[in-house]
N, C-alpha and C positions, 0 to 999 in steps of 0.2 A: 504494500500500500504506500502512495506519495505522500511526502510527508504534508501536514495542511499550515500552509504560510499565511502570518499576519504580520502585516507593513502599516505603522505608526508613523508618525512626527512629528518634531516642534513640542514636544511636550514640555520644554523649558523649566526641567526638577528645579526646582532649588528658589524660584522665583515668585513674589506674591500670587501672580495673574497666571501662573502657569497650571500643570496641570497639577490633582489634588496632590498627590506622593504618590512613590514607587508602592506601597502597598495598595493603591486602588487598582493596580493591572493584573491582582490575583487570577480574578477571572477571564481578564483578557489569555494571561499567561497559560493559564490550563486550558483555551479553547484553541490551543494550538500545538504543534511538533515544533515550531519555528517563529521567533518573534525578530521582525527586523526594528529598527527604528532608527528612519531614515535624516539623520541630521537632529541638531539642537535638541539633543535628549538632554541635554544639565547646563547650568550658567556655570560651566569651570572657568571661564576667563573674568566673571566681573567678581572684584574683591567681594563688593559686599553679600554676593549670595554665595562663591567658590565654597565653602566649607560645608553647607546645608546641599549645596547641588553633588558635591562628591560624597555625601553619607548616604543621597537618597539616590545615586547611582550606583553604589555597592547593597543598598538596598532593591535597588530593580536584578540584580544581580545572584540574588540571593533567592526574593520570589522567584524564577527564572529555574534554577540550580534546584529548589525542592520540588516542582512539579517535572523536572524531568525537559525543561522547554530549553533548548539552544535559542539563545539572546546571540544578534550580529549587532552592535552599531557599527552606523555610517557616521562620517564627519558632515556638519555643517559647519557655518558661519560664529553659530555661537561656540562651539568641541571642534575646532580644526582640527586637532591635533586626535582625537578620539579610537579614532578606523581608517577604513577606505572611506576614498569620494566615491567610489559606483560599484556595483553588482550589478550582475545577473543572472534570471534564473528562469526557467520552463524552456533548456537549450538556449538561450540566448533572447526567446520572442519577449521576454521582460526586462528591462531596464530601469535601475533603480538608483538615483540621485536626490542629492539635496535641493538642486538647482539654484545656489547664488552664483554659482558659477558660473551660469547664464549671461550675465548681464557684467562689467567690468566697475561698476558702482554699485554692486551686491544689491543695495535698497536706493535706488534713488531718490527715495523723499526724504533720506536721513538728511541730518544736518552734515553730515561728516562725508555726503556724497561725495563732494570733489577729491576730497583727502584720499577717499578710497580707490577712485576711479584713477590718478594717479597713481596711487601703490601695484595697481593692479596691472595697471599697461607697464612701467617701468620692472614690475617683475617677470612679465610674460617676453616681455622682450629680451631680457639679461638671459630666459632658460628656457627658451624657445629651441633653437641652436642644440640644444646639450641634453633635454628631456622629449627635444618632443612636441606640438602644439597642445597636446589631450594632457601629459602629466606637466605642462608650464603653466595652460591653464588652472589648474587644482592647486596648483603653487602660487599661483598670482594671485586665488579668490582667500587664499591664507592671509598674505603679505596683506590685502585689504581689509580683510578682518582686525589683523591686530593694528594699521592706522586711525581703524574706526576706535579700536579699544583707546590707545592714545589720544587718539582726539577729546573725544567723552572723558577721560580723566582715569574714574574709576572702572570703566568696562562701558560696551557700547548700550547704548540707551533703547528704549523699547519703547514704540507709540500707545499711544492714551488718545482718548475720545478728545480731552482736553491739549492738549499737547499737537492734536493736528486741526482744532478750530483756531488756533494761533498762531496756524502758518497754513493760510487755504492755498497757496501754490505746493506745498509738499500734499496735498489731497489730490491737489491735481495731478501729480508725478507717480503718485501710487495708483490713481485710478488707470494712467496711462499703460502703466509698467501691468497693472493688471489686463490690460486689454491686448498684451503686446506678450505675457507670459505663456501661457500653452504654442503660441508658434516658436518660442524660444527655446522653448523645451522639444517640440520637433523638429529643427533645424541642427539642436546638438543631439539628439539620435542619428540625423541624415550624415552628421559628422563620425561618429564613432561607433554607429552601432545600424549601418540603414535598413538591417531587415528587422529591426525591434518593432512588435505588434504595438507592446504597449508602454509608454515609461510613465515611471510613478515619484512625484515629485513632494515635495512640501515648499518650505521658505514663505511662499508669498501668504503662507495662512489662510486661501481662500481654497477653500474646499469643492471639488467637482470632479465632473468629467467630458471631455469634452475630444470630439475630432478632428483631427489636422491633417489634411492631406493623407486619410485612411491611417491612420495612425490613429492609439487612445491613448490619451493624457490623462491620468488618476492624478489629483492633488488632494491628498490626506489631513487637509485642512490644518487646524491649531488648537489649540489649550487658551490661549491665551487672545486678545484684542489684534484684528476683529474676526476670530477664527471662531469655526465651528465644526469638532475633532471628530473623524471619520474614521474608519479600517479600511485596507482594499485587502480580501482574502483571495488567498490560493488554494485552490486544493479540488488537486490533478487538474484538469484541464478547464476549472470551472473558478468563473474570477466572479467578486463579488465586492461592492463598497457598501460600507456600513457606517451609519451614523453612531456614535458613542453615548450613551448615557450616565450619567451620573446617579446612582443609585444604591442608597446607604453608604454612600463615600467607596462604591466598586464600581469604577468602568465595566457597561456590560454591552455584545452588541443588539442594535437595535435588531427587531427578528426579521423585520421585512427589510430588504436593501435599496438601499437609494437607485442604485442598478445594478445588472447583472446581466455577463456575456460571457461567451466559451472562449478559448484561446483557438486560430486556426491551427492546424495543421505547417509545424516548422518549413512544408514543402511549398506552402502557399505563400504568396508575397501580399496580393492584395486580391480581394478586398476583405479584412480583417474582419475580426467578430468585433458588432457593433454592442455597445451598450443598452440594453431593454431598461426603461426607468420603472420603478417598481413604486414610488410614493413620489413623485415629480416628474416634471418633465422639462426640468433646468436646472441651471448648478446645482449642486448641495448648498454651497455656500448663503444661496438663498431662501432656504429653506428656514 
């Protein structure tokens, strides 16, 4: 039997707004063989949460360890340093990132956008040459990370409802970057992986799924502002998103799926298994 894969992210341990703690994924953890979680599982880089987000990472580690579940993290922006930047899995038709990597400004509505977007071209350029465009990349969206950490002081800053009505051109920049994110995400499949069916993303915290030039784009939403936290399951040739509930302080999933579609055939290119919407028939994120 294959094993049954569940891909998280952004759960950002350790942080007010983030997700509850590593003991609320009991259930998620035992409703699987395999928990990914793809980018910013813990605030290890901002001082003031580093200590709370590394006990409630050895705590996600621990849940994980007694039901028997294999935990992979990936690196994001906030855990550069963590894991890998990419997997993949079902032969290759899935692809699985964080996706700051996308974009050379990580978040362009940060304050720290320029700072980053600098760090990021002058790294990509230096280890271009010597890694590679795909590993100078992942090394560039590091370097941007930690100017953003620098910039911000303590660790890079996290948006608030209040914090972006005091800067409506950074609303406009996220709305952009949101409108501009899923073909982002399939243009770096067309790069490094062009027969991937599906790649499954977080970062932008908005949660969906959605088609790119016959490609599916899963983004696993967030924990935190202005996210709304999702599952995408594996398990064998049957993919499924799931919305997360909160429930007596246990993430569980939701039982009807936001959608669900079969993986093709690794021989088939196009036209891919499409998404059936099961309680919508638009993003999750708007739900």
């Amino acid at each position: 039997m294959e094993a049954r894969t569940i891909i998280l992210s952004d759960l950002h341990l350790g942080r007010p707004d983030g997700a509850a703690s590593a003991a609320s994924f009991a259930s998620i953890a035992q409703a699987c063989d395999r928990l990914i979680i793809n980018g910013d599982c813990a605030e290890l880089h901002h001082e003031r949460y580093r200590a709370l987000a590394a006990l409630e990472l050895e705590r996600l580690r621990d849940v994980c360890l007694v039901r028997g579940t294999k935990l992979e993290l990936l690196s994001g922006n906030h855990d550069p340093l963590l894991g890998p930047r990419i997997l993949t899995l079902a032969n290759e038709r899935v692809l699985v990132t964080h996706g700051d990597a996308f974009h050379p400004a990580l978040a362009p509505w940060s304050r720290a956008a320029k700072v980053m977007r600098a760090a990021f071209l002058e790294a990509f350029e230096r280890e271009r040459l010597r890694l590679g465009d795909r590993e100078a990349r992942f090394v560039a969206a590091q370097a941007a990370a930690e100017a953003e950490w620098k910039f911000e002081g303590a660790g890079a800053s996290h948006s608030t409802i209040l914090r972006l009505m005091l800067r409506p051109l950074a609303v406009l920049r996220m709305l952009h970057y949101w409108s501009r994110f899923n073909a982002l995400a399939s243009d770096f499949a067309d790069e490094y992986l062009p027969h991937a069916q599906i790649v499954v993303v977080g970062h932008s915290h908005r949660a969906g799924v959605s088609m790119v030039r016959g490609r599916t784009i899963v983004n696993t939403g967030a924990y935190s502002f202005p996210g709304v936290p999702h599952a995408l399951v594996l398990d064998g040739e049957q993919c499924s998103l799931h919305r997360l509930r909160l429930v007596r302080f246990r993430y569980t999933l939701a039982e009807v799926p936001s959608a669900r579609w079969q993986l093709a055939s690794p021989a088939c290119a196009s036209p891919y298994g499409r998404p059936i919407a099961e309680e919508m028939n638009r993003p999750a994120s708007q739900s």
